[in-house]
DOTORSE-758946 format. One record per residue (C-alpha): residue in three letters; x, z, y. Coordinates in steps of 0.1 Angstrom, whole numbers, padded with zeros to 4 digits. Each point is the difference from the previous one (the first is absolute). Example, Ala and Ser with C-alpha at 12.3 -4.5 7.8 and 13.67 -1.06 7.14 Angstrom:
<rs>
{residu = ALA&u = 0123&w = 0078&v = -0045}
{residu = SER&u = 0014&w = -0007&v = 0034}
</rs>
This chain:
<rs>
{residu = UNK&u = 1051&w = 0926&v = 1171}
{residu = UNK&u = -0037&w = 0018&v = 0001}
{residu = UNK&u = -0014&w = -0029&v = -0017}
{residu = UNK&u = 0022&w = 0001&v = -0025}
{residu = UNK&u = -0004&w = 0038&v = -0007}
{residu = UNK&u = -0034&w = -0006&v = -0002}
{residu = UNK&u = 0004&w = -0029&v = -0026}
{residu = UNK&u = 0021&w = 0017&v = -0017}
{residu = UNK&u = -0019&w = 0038&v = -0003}
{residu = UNK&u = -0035&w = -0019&v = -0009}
{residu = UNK&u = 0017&w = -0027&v = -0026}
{residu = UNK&u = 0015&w = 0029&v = -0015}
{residu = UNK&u = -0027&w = 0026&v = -0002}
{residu = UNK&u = -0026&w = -0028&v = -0008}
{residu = UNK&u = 0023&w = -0016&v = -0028}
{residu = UNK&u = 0008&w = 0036&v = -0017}
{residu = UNK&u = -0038&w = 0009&v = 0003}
{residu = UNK&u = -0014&w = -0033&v = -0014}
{residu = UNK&u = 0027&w = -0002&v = -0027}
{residu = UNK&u = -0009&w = 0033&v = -0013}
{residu = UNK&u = -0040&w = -0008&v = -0001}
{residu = UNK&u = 0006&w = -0034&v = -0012}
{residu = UNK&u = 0025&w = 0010&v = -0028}
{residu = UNK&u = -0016&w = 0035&v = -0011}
{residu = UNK&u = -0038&w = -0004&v = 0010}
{residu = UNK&u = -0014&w = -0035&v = 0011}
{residu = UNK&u = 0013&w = -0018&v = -0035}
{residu = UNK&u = -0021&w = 0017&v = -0021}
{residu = UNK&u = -0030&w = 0003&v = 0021}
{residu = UNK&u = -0004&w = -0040&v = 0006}
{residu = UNK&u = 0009&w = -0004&v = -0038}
{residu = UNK&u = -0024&w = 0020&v = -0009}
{residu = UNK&u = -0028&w = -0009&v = 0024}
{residu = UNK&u = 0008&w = -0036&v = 0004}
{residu = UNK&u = 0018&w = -0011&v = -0037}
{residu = UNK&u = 0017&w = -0033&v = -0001}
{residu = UNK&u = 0004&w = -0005&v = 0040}
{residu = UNK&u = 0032&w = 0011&v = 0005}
{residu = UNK&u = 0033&w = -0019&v = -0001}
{residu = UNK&u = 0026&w = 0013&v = -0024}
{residu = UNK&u = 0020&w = -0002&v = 0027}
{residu = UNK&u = -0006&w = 0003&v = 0037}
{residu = UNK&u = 0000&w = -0032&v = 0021}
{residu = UNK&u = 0037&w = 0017&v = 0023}
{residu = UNK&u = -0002&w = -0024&v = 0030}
{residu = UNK&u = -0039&w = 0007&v = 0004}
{residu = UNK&u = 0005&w = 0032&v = -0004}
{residu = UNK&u = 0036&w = 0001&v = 0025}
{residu = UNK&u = -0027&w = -0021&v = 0024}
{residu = UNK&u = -0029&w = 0024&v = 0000}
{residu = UNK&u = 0026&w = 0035&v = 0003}
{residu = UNK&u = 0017&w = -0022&v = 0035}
{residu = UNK&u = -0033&w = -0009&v = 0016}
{residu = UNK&u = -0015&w = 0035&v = -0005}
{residu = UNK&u = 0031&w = 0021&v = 0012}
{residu = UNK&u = 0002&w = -0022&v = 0031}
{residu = UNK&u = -0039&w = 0003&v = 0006}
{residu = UNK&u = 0003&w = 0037&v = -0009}
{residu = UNK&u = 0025&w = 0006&v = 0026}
{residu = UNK&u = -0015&w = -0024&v = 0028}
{residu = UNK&u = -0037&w = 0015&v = -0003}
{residu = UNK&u = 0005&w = 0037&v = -0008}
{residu = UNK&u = 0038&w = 0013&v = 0003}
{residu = UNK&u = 0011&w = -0018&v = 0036}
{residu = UNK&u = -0034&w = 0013&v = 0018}
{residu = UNK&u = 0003&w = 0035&v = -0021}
{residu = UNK&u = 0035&w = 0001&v = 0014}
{residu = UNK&u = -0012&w = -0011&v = 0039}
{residu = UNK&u = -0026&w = 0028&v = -0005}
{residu = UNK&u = 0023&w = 0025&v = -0014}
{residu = UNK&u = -0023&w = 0010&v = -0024}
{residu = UNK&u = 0003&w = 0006&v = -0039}
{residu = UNK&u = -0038&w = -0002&v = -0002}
{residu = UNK&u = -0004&w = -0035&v = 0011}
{residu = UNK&u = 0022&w = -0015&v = -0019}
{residu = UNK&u = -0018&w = 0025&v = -0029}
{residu = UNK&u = -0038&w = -0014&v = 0007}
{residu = UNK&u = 0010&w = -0033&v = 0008}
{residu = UNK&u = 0019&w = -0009&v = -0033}
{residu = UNK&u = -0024&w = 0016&v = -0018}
{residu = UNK&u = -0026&w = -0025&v = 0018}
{residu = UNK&u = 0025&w = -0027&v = -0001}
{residu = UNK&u = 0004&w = 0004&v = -0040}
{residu = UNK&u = -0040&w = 0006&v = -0009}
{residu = UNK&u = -0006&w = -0036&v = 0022}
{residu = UNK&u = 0031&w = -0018&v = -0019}
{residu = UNK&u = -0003&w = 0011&v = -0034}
{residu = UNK&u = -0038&w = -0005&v = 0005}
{residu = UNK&u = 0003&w = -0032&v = 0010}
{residu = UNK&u = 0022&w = -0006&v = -0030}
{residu = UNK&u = -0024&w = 0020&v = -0033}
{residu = UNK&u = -0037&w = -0011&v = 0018}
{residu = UNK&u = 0011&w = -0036&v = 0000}
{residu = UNK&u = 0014&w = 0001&v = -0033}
{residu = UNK&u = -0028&w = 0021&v = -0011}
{residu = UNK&u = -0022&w = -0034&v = 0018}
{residu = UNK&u = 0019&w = -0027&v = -0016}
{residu = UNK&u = 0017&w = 0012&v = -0037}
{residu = UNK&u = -0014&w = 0005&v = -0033}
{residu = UNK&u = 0013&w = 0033&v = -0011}
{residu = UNK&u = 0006&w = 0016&v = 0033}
{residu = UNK&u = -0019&w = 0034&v = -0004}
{residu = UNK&u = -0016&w = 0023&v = 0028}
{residu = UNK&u = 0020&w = 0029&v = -0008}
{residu = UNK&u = 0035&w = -0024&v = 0001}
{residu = UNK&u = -0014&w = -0004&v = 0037}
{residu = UNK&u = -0001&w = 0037&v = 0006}
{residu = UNK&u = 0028&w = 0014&v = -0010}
{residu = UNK&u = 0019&w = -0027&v = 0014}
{residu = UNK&u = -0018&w = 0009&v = 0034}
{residu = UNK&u = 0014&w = 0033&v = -0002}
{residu = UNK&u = 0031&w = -0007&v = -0011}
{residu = UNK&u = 0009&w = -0026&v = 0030}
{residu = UNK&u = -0021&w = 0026&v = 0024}
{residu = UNK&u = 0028&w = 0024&v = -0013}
{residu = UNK&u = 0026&w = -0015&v = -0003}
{residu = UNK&u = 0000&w = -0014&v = 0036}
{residu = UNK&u = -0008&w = 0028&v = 0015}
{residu = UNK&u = 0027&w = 0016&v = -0016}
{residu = UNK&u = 0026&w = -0027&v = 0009}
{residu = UNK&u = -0013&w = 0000&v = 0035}
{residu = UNK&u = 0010&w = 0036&v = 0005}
{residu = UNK&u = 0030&w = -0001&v = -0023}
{residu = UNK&u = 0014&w = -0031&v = 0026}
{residu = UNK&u = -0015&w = 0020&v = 0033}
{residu = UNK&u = 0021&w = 0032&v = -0012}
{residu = UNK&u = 0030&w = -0022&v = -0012}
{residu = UNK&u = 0004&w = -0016&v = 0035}
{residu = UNK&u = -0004&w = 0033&v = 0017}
{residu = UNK&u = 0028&w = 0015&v = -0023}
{residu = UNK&u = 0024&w = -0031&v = 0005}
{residu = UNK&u = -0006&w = -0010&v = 0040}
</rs>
């Protein structure tokens, strides 16, 4: 049932989060820094991939130990480190390997997916604690 919870409370938060900077923010920042790359409509099951693999990663690496530890903190600095290393991974090899990828496309996607784990990460340690 705690895994679940903590599925659940990071899926949730994550998906909310990411909708809102994808839908309000993100569009028009790659459209404008990177015209012509984007689909006119997102690839779902990539997309349904990718949100499953980083939630269960999310709460393996940084939620689980933050919740051993007892401590808000961890699961703070460690999905903030957990996000800068992912989403780096993600804009400097684009930035490596694509035409149109631009630097600052890599750097506010770094601080976006520094955020926006961190914040998960603390949103799901919080949720757990509430619920258990």
């Amino acid at each position: 049932m705690e895994l679940l919870i903590k599925l659940l409370a990071a899926g949730g938060i994550m998906g909310v989060m990411d909708f809102m900077w994808l839908r309000f923010a993100a569009r028009k920042l790659y459209e404008s820094e990177m015209p012509g790359m984007l689909l006119d409509k997102p690839n779902v099951a990539a997309a349904a991939a990718f949100y499953v693999i980083y939630v269960v990663g999310v709460v393996y690496f940084v939620v689980t130990p933050a919740l051993e530890k007892n401590s808000w903190t961890y699961a703070l600095g460690s999905g903030a480190l957990l996000g800068l290393f992912a989403y780096a991974t993600y804009g400097l090899t684009n930035l490596a390997v694509f035409k149109g990828f631009t630097p600052k496309a890599v750097l506010i996607d770094l601080g976006w997916g520094t955020v926006l784990t961190a914040t998960v990460s603390v949103g799901a340690f919080f949720a757990v604690k509430a619920f258990m």
